[in-house]
C-alpha positions as CSV (number, residue, x, y, z in Angstrom):
1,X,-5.2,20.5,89.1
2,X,-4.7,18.0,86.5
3,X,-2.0,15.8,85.8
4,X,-0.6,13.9,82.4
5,X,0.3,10.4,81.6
6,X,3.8,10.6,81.2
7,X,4.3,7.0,82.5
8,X,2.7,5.7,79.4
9,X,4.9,8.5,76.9
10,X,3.2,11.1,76.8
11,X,4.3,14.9,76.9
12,X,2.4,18.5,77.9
13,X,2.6,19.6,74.0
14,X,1.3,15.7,73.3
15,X,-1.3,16.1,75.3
16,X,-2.4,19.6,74.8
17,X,-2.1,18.7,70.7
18,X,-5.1,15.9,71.8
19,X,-7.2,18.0,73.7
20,X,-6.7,21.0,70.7
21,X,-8.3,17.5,68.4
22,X,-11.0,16.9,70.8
23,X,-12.1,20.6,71.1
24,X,-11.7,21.2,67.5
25,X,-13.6,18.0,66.4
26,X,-16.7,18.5,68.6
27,X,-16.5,22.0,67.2
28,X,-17.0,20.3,63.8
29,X,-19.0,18.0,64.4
30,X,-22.1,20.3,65.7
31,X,-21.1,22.2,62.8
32,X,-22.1,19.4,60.5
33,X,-24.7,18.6,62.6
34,X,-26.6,22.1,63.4
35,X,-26.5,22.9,59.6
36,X,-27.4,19.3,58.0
37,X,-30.8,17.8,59.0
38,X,-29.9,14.8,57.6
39,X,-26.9,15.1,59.2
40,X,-28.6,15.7,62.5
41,X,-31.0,12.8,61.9
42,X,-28.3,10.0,61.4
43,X,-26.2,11.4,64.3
44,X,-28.9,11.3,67.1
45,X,-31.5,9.1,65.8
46,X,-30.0,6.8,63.3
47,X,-26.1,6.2,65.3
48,X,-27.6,5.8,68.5
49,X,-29.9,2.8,67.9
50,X,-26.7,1.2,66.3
51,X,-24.0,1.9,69.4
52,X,-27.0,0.5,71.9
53,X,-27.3,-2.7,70.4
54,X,-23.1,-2.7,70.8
55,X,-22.7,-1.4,74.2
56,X,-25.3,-4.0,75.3
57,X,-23.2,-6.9,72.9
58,X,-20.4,-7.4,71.5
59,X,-19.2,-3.7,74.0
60,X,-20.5,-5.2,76.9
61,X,-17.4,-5.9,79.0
62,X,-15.8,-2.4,78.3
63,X,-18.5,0.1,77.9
64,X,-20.3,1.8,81.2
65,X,-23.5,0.4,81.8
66,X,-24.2,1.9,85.4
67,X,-27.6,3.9,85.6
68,X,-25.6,7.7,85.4
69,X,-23.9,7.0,82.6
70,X,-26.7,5.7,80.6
71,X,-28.8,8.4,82.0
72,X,-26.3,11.0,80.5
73,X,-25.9,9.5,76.8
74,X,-29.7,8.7,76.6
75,X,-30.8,12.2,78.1
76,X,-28.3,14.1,76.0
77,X,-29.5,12.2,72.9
78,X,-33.2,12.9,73.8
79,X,-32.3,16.4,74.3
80,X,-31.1,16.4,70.4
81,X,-33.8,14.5,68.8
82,X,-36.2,17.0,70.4
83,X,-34.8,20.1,69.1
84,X,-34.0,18.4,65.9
85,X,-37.7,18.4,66.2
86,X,-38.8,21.3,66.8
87,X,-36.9,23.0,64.6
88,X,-38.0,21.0,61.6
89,X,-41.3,19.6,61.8
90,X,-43.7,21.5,60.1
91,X,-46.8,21.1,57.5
92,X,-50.3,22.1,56.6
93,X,-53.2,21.1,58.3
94,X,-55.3,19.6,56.0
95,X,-59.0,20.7,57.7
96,X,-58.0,24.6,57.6
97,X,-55.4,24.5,55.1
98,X,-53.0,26.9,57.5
99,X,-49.2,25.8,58.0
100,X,-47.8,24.9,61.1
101,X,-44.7,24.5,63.0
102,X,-43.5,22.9,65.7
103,X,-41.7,25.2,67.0
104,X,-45.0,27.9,67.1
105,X,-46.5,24.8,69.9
106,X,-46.0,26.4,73.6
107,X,-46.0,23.1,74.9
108,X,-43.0,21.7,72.7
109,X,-40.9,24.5,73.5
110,X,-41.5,23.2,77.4
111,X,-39.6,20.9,76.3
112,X,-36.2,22.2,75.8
113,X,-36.2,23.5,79.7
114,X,-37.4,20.2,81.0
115,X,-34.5,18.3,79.3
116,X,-31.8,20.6,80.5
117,X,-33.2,20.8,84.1
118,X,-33.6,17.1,83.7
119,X,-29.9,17.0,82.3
120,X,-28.6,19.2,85.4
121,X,-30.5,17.4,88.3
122,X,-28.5,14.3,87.0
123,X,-25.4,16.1,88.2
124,X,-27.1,17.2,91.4
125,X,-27.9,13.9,92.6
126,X,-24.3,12.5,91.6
127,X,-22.5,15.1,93.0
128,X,-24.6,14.9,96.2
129,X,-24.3,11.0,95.8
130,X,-20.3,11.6,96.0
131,X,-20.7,14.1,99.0
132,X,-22.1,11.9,101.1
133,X,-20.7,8.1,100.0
134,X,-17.1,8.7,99.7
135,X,-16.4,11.6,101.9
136,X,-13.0,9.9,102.9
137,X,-12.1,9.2,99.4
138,X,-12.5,6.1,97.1
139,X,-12.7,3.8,94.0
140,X,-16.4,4.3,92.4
141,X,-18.8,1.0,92.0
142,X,-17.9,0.7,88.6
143,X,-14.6,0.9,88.7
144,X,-13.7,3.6,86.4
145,X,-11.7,6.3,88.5
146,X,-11.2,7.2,92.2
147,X,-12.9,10.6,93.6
148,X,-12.7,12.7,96.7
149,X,-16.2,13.5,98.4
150,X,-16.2,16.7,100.6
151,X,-18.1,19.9,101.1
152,X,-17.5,20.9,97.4
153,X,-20.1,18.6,96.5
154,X,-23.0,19.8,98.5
155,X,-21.8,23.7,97.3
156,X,-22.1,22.8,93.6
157,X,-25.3,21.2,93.9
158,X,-26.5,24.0,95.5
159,X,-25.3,26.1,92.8
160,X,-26.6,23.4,89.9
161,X,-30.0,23.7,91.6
162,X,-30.1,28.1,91.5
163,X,-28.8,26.9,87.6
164,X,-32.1,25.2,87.3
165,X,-34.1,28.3,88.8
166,X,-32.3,30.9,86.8
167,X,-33.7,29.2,83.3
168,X,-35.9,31.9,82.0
169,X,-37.7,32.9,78.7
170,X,-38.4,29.6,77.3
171,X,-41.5,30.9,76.0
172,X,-39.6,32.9,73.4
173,X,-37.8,30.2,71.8
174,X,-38.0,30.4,67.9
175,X,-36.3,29.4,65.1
176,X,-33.4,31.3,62.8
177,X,-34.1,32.3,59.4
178,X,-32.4,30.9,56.6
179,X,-29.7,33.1,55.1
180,X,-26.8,32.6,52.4
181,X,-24.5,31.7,55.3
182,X,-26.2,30.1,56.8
183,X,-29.4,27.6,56.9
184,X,-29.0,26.0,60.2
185,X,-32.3,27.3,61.2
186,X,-30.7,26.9,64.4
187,X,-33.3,26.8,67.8
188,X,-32.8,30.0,69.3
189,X,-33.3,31.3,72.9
190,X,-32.7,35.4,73.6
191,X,-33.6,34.8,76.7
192,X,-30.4,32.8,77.6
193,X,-28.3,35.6,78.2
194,X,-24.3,34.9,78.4
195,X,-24.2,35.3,82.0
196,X,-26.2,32.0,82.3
197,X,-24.3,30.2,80.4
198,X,-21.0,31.2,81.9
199,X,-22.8,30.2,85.2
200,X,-23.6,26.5,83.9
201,X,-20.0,26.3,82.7
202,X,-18.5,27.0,85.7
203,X,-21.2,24.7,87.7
204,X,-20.4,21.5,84.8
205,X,-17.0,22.0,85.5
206,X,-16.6,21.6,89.0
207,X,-19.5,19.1,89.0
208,X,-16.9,16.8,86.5
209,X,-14.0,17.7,88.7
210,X,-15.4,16.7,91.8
211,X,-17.5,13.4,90.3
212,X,-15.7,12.5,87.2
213,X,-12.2,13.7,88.1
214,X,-10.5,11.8,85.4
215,X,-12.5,12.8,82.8
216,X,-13.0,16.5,83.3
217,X,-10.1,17.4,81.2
218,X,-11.7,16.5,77.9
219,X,-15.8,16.3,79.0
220,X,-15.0,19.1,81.5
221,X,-12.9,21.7,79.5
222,X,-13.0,21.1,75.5
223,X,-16.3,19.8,75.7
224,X,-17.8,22.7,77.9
225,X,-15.9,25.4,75.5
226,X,-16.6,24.3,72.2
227,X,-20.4,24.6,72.6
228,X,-19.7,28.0,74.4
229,X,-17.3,29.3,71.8
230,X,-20.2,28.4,68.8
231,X,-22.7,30.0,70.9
232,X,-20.7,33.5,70.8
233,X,-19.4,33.5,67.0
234,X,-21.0,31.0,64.4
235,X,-24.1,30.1,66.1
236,X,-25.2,33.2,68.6
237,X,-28.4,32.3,70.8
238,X,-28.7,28.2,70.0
239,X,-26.6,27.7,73.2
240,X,-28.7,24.7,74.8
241,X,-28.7,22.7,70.9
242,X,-24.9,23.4,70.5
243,X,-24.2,22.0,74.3
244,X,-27.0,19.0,73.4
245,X,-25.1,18.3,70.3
246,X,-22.0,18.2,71.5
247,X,-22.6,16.3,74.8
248,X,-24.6,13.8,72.9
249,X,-21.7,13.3,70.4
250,X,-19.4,13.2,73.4
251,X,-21.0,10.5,75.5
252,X,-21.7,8.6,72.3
253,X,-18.2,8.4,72.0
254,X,-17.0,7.7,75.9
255,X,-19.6,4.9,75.7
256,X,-17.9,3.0,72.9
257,X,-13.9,3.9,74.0
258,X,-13.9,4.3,77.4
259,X,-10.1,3.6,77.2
260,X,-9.3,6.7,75.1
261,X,-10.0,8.3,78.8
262,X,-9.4,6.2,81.7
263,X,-6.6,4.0,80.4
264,X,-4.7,5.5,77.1
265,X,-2.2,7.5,76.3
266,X,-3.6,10.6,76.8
267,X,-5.6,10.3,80.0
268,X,-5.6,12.9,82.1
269,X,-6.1,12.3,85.7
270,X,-7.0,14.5,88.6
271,X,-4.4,15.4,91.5
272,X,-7.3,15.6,93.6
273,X,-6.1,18.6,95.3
274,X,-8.4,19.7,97.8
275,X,-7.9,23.5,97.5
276,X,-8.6,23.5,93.7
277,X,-11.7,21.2,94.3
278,X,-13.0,23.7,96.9
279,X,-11.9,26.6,94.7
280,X,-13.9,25.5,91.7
281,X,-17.3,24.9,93.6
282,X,-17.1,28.1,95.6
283,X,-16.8,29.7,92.5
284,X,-19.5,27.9,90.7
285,X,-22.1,28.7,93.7
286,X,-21.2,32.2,93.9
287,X,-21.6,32.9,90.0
288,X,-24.9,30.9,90.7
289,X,-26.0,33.2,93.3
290,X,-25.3,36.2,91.7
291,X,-27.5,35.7,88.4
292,X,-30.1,34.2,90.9
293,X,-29.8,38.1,92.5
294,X,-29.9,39.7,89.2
295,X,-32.6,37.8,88.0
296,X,-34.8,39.0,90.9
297,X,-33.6,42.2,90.0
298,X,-34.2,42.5,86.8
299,X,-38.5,40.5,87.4
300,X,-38.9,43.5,89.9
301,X,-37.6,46.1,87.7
302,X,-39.5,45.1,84.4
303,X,-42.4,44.0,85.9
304,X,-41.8,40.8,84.1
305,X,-42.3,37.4,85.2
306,X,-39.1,34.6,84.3
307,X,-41.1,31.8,83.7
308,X,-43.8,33.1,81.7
309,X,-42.3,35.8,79.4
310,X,-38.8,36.6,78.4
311,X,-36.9,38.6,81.1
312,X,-33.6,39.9,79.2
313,X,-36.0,41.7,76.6
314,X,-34.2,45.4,76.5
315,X,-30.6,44.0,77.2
316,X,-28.2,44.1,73.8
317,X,-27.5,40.9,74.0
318,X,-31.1,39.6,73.4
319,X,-31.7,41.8,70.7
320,X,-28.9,40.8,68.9
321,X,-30.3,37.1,68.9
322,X,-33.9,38.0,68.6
323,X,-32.7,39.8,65.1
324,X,-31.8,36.7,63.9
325,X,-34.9,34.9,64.2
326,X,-37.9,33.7,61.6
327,X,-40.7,36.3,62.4
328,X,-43.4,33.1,61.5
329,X,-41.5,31.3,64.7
330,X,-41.7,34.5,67.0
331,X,-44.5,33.5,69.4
């Protein structure tokens, strides 16, 4: 599937040792950033109005300026500053005197689902863009790496689109309470259930293999677990923020050394094997398809509609998140 620089020095333990950095970095980083709202507020608001005035200066010649990877950075970044938002603005209306929150405003928490199906139909239209432009194989428009369009393409866009329809539950979105370990107050969604996100991994993954082949090494396996990995131990049910963090963070720093992937050391490239590409999207699709079935299911069983109240509601797995949540955010 993959295969290491060893032209330039590089050895497996070398490169593994990098990737180990990379995954345990981003891991840190949405650490810092999840449980420090100043933190949060320099990393998405304050760092990306200074790395835009460089990519578009003094970074011009090196940093990707075509519209998907601007679209990716800016979306990702949006993404953060929104849930930064709703999971800290709150105050006291001053006619009635009553608090308020954010987070309590149903059409805020429309937002988090817009920006990720936002965020995932970016991929649809690249990998679809691939499909059909360079179906016998070719150097992309901005230079950056060669990819290999075929009928993998159209399959995981398919299964990115049933990714998009399987988003359920937003209305329940709330915020976690404040305990001794921790005051993240995290923005939590019970109604994301792990299936889901396993789902979206396995659809991000193929969509990098198959349209950003020699990058999906780093952006397409550390980056995709470390988000996944908080969501199950430290920071259970704030899925979507961990993944906007960490993307955001990621692409911030892509942006500004494009090298550390395409041309260093420790690239990893693709060996554009046609097998694993078709493997990987077959397998994303049919994931896709099968928690598109059991979320049918599951509306006809409970009675429940997906898109207007939580679905997951008696499964263990929400109940564990829902637990954790500030009663004053439950809406």
């Amino acid at each position: 599937m993959f295969t290491f620089n060893y032209g330039s020095g590089a050895t497996a333990l070398s490169v593994w040792l990098v990737w180990i950095l990379v995954f345990v970095l981003l891991f840190a980083l949405n650490e810092f950033t999840r449980r420090s709202t100043v933190g949060g507020f320099v990393c998405f608001i304050v760092l990306p109005i200074v790395l835009s005035v460089l990519w578009f200066t003094v970074l011009s010649d090196t940093t990707y300026t075509d519209w998907f990877h601007l679209a990716k950075v800016y979306s990702a970044t949006a993404g953060c500053i929104g849930f930064w938002c709703i999971r800290n603005l709150h105050g006291t209306n001053k006619k009635t005197g009553k608090e308020w929150r954010l987070a309590n405003n149903r059409i805020a928490l429309c937002f988090p689902p817009l920006i990720l199906a936002i965020n995932i139909l970016e991929a649809v239209a690249r990998d679809i863009e691939i499909g059909l432009q360079y179906s016998k194989g070719g150097i992309l428009t901005d230079g950056s790496m060669y990819v290999l369009g075929g009928p993998w393409n159209f399959m995981n866009a398919a299964a990115g689109i049933l990714n998009i329809i399987t988003i359920t539950g937003w209305v329940g979105i709330c915020i976690r309470k404040k305990t001794k370990t921790d005051k993240s107050q995290d923005m939590l969604w019970p109604d994301m259930m792990w299936f889901w996100i396993i789902a979206y991994d396995l659809w991000n993954f193929a969509y990098t293999y198959n349209c950003l082949p020699g990058h999906a090494w780093y952006c397409g396996f550390a980056l995709l677990l470390a988000p996944t990995v908080c969501a199950f131990t430290l920071g259970k049910g704030a899925w979507l923020q961990h993944r906007a963090h960490t993307l955001a963070l990621w692409c911030m720093f892509a942006q500004t050394v494009p090298a550390f992937i395409d041309k260093g050391r420790f690239a990893v490239s693709s060996t554009y094997n046609r097998g694993a590409l078709f493997i990987w999207s077959f397998a994303a699709l049919a994931v896709n398809i099968a928690v598109a079935i059991f979320m049918i299911y599951r509306a006809r069983k409970t009675k429940r509609h997906p898109y207007k109240q939580e679905l997951y509601v008696d499964m263990k797995k929400f109940q564990e998140v829902k637990v954790l949540a500030d009663p004053s955010t439950v809406n």
